[in-house]
C-alpha positions as CSV (number, residue, x, y, z in Angstrom):
1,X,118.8,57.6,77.7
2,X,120.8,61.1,78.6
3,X,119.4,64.2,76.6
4,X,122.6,66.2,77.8
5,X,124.2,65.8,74.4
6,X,120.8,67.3,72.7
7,X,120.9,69.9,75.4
8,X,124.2,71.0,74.7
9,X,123.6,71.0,71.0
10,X,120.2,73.2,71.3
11,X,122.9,75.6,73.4
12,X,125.4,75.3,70.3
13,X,122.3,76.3,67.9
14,X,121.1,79.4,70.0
15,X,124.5,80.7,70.9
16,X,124.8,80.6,67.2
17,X,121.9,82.4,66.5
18,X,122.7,84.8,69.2
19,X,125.6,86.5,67.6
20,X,128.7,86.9,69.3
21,X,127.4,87.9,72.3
22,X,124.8,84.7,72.7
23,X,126.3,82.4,75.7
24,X,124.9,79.4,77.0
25,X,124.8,77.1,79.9
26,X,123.3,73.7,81.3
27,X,122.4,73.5,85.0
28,X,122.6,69.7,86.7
29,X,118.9,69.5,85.6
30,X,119.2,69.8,82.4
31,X,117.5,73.5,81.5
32,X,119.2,75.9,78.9
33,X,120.2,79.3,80.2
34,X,120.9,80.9,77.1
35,X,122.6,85.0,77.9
36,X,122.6,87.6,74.8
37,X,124.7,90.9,75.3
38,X,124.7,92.2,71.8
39,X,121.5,94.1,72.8
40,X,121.3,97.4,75.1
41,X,119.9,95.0,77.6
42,X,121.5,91.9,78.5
43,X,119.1,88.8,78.3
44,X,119.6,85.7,80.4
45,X,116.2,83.0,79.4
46,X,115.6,79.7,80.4
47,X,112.9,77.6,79.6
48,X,111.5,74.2,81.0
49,X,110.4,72.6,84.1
50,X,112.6,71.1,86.5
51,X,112.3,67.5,86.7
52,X,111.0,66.4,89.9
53,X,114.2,64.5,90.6
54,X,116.4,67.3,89.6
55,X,114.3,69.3,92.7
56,X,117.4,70.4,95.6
57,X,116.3,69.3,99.0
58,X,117.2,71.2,102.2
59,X,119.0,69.3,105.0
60,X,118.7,70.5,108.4
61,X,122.3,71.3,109.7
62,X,121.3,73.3,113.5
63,X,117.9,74.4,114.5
64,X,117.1,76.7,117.5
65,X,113.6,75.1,118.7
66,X,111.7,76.4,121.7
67,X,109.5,73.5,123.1
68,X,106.0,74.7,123.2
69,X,105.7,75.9,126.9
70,X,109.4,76.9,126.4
71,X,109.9,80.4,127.8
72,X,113.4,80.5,128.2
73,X,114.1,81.0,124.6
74,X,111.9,83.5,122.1
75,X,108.3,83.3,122.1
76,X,107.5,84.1,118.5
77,X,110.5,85.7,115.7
78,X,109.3,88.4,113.6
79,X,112.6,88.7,111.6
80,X,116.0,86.8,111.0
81,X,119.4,88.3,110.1
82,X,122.8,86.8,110.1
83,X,126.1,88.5,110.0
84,X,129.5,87.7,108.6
85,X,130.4,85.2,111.8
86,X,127.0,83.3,110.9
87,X,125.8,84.6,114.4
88,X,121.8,84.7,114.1
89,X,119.8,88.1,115.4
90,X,116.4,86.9,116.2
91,X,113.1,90.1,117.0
92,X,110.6,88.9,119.6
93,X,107.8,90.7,119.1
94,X,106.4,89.2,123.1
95,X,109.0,91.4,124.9
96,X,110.1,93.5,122.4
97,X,113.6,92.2,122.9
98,X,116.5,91.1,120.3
99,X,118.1,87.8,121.1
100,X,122.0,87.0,119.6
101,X,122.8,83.3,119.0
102,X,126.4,81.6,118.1
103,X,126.8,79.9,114.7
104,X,126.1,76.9,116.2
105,X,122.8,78.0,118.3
106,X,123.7,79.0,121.4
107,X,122.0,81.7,123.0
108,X,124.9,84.7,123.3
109,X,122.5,87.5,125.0
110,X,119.1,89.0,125.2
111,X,118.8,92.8,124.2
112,X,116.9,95.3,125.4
113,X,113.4,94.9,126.6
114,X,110.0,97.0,126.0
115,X,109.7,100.8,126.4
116,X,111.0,104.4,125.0
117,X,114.5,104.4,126.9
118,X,117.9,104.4,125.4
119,X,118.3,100.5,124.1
120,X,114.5,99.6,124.5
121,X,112.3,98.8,121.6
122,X,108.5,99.4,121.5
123,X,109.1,97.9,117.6
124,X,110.7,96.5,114.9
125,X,110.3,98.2,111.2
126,X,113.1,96.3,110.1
127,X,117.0,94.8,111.5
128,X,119.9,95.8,108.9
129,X,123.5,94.1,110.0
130,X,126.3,96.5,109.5
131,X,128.9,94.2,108.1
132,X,130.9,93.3,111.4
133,X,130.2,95.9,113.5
134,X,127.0,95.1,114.6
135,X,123.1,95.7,113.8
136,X,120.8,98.5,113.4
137,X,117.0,98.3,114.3
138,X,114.4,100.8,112.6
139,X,112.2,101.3,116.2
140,X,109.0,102.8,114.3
141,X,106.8,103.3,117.6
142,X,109.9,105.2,119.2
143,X,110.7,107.0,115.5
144,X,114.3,106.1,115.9
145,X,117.0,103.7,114.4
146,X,118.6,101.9,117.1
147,X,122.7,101.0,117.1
148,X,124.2,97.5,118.7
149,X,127.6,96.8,118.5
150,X,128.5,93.3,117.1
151,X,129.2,92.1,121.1
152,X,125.1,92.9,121.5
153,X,125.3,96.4,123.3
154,X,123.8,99.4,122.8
155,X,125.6,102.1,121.5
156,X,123.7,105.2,120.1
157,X,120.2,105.9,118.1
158,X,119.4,108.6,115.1
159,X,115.9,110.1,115.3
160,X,113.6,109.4,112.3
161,X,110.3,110.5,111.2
162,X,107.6,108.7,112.7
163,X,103.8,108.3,110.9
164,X,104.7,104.9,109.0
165,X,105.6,101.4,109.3
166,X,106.2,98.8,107.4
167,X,108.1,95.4,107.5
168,X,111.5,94.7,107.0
169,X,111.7,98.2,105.8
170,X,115.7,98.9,107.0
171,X,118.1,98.0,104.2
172,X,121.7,98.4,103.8
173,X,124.5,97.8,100.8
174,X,128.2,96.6,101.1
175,X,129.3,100.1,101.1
176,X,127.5,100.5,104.7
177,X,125.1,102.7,103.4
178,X,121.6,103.1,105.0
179,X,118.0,103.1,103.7
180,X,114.5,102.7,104.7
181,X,111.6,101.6,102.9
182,X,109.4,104.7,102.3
183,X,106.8,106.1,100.0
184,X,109.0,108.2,97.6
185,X,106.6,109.4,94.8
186,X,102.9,111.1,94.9
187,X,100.1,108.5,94.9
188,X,98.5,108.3,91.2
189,X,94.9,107.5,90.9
190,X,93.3,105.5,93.1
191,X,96.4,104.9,95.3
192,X,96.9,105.9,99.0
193,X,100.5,105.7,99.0
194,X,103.1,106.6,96.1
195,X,105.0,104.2,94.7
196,X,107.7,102.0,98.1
197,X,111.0,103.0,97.3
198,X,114.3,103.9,99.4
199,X,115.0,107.0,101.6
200,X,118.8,106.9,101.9
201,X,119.7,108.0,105.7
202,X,122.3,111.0,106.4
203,X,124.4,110.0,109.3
204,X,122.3,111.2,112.3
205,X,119.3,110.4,110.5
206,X,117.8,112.7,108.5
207,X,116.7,111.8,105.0
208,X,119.0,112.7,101.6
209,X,118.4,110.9,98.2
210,X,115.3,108.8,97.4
211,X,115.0,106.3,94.6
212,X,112.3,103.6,93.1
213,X,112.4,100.4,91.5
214,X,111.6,100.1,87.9
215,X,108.1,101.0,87.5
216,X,106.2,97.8,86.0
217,X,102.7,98.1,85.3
218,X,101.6,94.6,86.6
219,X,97.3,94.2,85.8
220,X,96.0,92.7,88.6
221,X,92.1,92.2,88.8
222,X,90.6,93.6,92.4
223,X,87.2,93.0,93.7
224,X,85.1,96.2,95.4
225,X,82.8,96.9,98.1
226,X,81.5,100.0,99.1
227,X,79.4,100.9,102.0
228,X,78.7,104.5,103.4
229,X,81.5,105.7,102.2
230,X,83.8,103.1,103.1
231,X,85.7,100.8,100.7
232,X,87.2,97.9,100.3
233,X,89.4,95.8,97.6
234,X,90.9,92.9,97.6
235,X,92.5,90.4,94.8
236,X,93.5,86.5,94.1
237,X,96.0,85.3,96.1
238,X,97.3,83.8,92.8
239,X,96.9,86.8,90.7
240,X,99.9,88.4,89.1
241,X,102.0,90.7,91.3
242,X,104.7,93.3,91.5
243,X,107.9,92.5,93.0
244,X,111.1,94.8,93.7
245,X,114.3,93.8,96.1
246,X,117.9,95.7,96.5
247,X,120.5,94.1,95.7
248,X,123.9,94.3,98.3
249,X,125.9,95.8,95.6
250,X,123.5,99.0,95.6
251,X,120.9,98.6,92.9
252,X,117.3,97.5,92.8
253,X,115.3,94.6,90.7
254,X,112.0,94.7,90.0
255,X,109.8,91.4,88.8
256,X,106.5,91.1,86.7
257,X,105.1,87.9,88.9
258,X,102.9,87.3,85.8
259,X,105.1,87.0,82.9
260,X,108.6,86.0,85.4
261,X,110.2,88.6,84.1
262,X,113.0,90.2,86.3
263,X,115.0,93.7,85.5
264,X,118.1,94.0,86.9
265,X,119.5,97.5,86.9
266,X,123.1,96.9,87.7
267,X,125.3,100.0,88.6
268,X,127.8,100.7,85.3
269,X,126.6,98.3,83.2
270,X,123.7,97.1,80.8
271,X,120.6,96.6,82.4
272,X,119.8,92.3,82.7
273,X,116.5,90.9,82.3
274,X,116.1,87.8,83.7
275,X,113.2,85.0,82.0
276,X,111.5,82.2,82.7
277,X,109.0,80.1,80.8
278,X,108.1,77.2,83.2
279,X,104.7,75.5,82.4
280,X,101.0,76.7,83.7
281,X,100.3,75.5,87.6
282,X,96.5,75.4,87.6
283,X,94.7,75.6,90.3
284,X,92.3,73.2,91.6
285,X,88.6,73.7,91.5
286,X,88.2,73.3,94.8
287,X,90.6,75.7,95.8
288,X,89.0,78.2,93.7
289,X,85.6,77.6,95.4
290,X,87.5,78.0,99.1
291,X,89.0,81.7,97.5
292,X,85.6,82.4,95.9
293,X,83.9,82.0,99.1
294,X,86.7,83.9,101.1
295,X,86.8,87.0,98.7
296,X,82.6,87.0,99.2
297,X,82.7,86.4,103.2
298,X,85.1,89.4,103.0
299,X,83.1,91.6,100.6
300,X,79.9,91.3,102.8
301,X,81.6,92.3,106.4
302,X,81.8,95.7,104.4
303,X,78.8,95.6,101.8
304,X,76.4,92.8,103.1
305,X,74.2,91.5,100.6
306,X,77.7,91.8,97.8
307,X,77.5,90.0,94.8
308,X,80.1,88.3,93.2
309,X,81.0,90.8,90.3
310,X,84.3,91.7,88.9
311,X,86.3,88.7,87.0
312,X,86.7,85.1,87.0
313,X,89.4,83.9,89.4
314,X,92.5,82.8,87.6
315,X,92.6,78.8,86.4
316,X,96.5,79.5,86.7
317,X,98.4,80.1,89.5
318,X,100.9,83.4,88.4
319,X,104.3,82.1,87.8
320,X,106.1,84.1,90.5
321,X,105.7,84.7,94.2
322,X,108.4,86.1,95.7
323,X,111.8,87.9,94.8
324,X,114.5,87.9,97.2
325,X,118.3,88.3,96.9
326,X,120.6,86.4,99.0
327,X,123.6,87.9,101.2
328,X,126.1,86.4,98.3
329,X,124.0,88.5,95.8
330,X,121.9,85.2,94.4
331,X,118.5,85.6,93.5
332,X,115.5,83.7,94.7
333,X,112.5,83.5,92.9
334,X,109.9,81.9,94.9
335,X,107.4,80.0,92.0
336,X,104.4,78.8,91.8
337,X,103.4,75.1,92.0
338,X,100.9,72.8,93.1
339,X,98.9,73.4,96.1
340,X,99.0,70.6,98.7
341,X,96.0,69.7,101.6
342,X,96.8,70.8,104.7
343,X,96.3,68.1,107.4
344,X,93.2,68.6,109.1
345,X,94.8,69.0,112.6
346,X,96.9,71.9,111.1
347,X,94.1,73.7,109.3
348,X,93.1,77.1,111.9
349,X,89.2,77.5,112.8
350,X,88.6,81.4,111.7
351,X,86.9,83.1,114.5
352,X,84.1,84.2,112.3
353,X,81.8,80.9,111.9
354,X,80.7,82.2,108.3
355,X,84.7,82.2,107.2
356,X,85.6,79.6,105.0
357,X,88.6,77.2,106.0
358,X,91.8,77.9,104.3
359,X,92.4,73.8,103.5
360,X,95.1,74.2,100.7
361,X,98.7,75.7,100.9
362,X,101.1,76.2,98.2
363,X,104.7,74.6,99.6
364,X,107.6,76.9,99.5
365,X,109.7,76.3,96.2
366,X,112.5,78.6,95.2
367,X,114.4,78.7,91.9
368,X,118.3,80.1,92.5
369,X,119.9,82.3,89.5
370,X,123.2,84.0,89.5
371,X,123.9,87.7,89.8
372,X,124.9,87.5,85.8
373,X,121.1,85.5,85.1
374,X,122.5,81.8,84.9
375,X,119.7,79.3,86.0
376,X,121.4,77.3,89.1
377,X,118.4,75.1,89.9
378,X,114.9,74.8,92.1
379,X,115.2,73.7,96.1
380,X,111.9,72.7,97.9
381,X,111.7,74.6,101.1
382,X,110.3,72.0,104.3
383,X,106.7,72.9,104.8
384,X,106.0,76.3,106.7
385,X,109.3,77.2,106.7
386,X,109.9,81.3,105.5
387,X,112.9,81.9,103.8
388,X,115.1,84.2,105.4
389,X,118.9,84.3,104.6
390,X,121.0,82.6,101.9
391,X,124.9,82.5,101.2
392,X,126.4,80.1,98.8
393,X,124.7,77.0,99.8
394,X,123.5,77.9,103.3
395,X,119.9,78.6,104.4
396,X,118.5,80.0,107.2
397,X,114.7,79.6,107.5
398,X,112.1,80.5,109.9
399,X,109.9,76.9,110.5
400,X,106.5,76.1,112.5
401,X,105.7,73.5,113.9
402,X,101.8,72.2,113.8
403,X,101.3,73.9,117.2
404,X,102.5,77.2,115.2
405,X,105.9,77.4,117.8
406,X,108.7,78.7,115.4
407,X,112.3,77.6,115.5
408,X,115.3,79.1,113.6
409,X,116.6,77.0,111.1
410,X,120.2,76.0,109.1
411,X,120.0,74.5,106.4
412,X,122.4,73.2,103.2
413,X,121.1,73.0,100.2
414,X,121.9,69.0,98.7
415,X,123.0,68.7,96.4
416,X,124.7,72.2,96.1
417,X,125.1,74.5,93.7
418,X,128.2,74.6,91.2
């Protein structure tokens, strides 16, 4: 029997307890979105669990796959972008080199190679594309930001402040604007760095304006171990944490992993917080036990003879994972579900013989969500596949194999959103 009438009438109900402002919706899976505006902040919730059936898929539509012993193509990818023309930038990290593919997957041309000279890398902080003109590489080992004109040449580089690193730290906006992913406030207590925000570059390089995220105190439980001065911390891999992404209109969101909980703070208009109340993912006992014994192994190669101390690990998994937004301005929420075995052949021996062996993984799952907060459904990601691009219903993904090889992959998402 359908439930879409009852759905539709529970939308009726809310909207009408909303006020004027109170909207609602119904994705293909049945789940409420229900958006209130008559507040300061606009709120966009949905509650449920996606049926299993109801779960998107990802079909494969080109993949860029190096055989094992393959040299001819990339011997590792660090990072993925893709430009207007769907053309695919691809960071080695083996020779330090860029490779450009076609929409379809042909190889267009290598660029660069290692070293400090003009349109040489030594690394890759993070690869912004500048709308069709080309791409810009943050070189952190060379402190500069490197230009490539969209036909793969080198064109010019800005100096930049060298002394930090950090991944995928080169962001840009549909204005063309520049920023890098930098420390912009004083560390507080107990901190080493202030709070990651964004430096926005001056053409030539040097730094202007800085800004943060929303500042959202997330709890998370750590562990400690101290030794001759020397300390360590580390927490559960499934303990709440704090998320923040830019959006390519030019503002920032920032998540509460614990309570999915999303602020959007759009430019010129009310601030949109985005929530979810999907049910509890536990985690499995033995799961626990493998983490339990991971967090001790670690304590001890600081302070040996450490105790467990500190709190229980969670019996939940925290709702969120991830926050990314797509090049169409989508937001993905990577979630929280159950952990699967990983085949024994695929499980890695850890070069200390005392280490436990990782032997659970949680797939990749993603729930999609308009700019404006309406609910557009859950895909399954293939498994080992990183997320790395999405426009409208296309995908691009970074996937390994068993043997760890990566290949660059297009997918659709089936069925797609409406």
């Amino acid at each position: 029997m359908s439930l879409r009438p009852a759905l539709m009438a529970a939308v009726v109900l809310l909207a009408a307890c909303g006020g004027d402002g109170a909207k609602g919706s119904v994705d293909p899976a049945g789940l409420v979105t229900v958006i209130d505006s008559t507040a300061d902040t606009v709120s966009a919730s949905t509650a449920g669990d996606v049926p299993v059936a109801a779960v998107r898929t990802l079909v494969q539509e080109m993949a860029i796959a190096p055989g094992l012993d393959d040299t001819t193509l990339f011997t590792d990818v660090r990072e993925l972008k893709v430009d207007g023309q769907g053309r695919m930038w691809v960071y080695d990290p083996g020779p330090k080199q860029i490779l450009l593919f076609g929409s379809t997957g042909s190889l267009l041309k290598r660029i660069g190679r290692s070293g400090a000279g003009p349109g040489e890398f030594a690394s890759d902080g993070g690869m912004a594309v500048l709308g069709d003109s080309g791409l810009a590489i943050w070189d952190s080992q060379n402190a500069r930001i490197t230009f490539i004109d969209s036909s793969g040449s080198y064109t010019h580089s800005w100096p930049t402040p060298g002394g930090f690193n950090t991944f995928a730290g080169l962001i840009t906006d549909r204005t063309g604007a520049l920023f890098m992913k930098r420390p912009v406030t004083p560390p507080r207590e107990g901190e080493i760095l202030g709070r990651m925000g964004l430096v926005r570059l001056k053409d030539g390089g040097a730094f202007a304006d800085s800004s943060a995220a929303p500042d959202l105190i997330v709890p998370r439980e750590s562990y400690v171990a101290s030794s001759k001065g020397n300390t360590s911390s580390t927490s559960s891999n499934y303990a709440p944490q704090y998320y923040w992404a830019w959006h390519p209109q030019g503002y920032f969101l920032a998540a509460d992993g614990g309570k999915y909980e999303i602020i959007v703070a759009r430019n010129n208009a009310k601030p949109l917080v985005i929530r979810r109340s999907p049910g509890p993912v536990p985690v499995a006992e033995e799961e626990r036990d493998i983490e339990k014994a991971g967090i001790t192994h670690n304590m001890r190669n600081v302070e040996p003879g450490w105790s467990w101390r500190g709190p229980a690990l969670p019996s939940n998994k925290a709702p969120m994972m991830g926050l990314s937004v797509a090049r169409d301005g989508r937001i993905w929420v990577k979630v929280a579900v159950a952990s699967e075995e990983i085949p024994e052949a695929e499980r890695s021996t850890p070069d200390d013989s005392l280490a436990p062996v990782t032997k659970h993984r949680t797939p990749s799952v993603y729930e999609v969500f308009e700019p404006t907060g309406r609910f557009l459904g859950r895909v399954a990601f293939p498994p080992r596949a990183r997320f790395a691009e999405a426009e409208g219903d296309l995908v691009w993904a970074i996937v390994r194999d068993a043997d760890d090889v990566p290949a660059v992959v297009r997918f659709k998402v089936g069925p797609g959103f409406k």
